[in-house]
N, C-alpha and C positions, 0 to 999 in steps of 0.2 A: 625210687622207681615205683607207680605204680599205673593200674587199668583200671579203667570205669566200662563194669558190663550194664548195658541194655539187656533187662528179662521182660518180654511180653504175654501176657495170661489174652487171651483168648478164645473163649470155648463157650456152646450155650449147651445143657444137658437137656437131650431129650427124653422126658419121661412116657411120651405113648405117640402112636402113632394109628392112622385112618387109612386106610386104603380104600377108595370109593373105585370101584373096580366098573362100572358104568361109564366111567369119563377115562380109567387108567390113570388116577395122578393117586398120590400118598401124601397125607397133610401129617402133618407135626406138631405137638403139644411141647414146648419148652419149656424148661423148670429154668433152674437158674445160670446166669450168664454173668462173663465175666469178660469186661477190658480193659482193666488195667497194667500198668506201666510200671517199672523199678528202675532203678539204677542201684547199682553196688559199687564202691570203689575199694578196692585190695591192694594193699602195700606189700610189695616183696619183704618178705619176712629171711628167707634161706635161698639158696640154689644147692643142690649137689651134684656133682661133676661127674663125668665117664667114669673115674675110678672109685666113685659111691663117698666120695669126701662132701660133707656137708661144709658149704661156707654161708654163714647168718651175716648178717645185715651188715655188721662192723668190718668181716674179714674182705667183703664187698668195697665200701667206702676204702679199706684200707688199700688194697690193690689201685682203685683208682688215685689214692693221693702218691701213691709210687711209681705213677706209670708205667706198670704192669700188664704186659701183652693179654695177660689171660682176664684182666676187665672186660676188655672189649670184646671177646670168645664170650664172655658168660653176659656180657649184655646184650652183643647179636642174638645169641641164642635165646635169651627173655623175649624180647620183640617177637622173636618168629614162633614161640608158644603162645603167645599172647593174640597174633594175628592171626592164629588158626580158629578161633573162634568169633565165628560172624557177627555174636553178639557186644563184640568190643565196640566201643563208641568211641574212648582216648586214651591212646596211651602216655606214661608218664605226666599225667595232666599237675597241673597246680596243687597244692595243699587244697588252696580255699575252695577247690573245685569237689564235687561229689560226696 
């Protein structure tokens, strides 16, 4: 399991500014600026549960080769952390992907 986050940097810094108080406008001296793009992708490493039990990676895989109710709990519940942040692009994508 894992998510590929979208980080966007966009910001220009202003170092001074003009105010020509004749006209009422305020001009802007820009230093440096920035728009660039990332992407991360993060592999579920652990989850731990309501009652603070950590399960890693393996005890994950193992529950699902058992058919174990509590996979499906601890995967619903990944997806809906995972979607609370706007900057997700995909979740569980591909290896080759990110």
């Amino acid at each position: 399991m894992a998510a590929i986050f979208h980080e966007q940097c966009r910001f220009t810094e202003v170092v001074d500014t003009y105010t020509d108080h004749r006209l009422d406008e305020t001009y802007y001296e820009t230093g440096r600026e920035c728009e660039a793009e990332r992407h991360y992708r993060f592999e579920l490493a652990y989850v731990v549960d309501e009652s603070g039990t950590r399960l890693d990676r393996d005890d994950i895989d193992r529950l699902e080769e058992e058919g174990d109710d509590g996979f499906e709990t601890i995967i619903e519940a990944v997806i809906a952390a995972e979607q609370a942040f706007p900057e997700v692009v995909d979740i569980d994508p591909d290896r080759q992907e990110g």
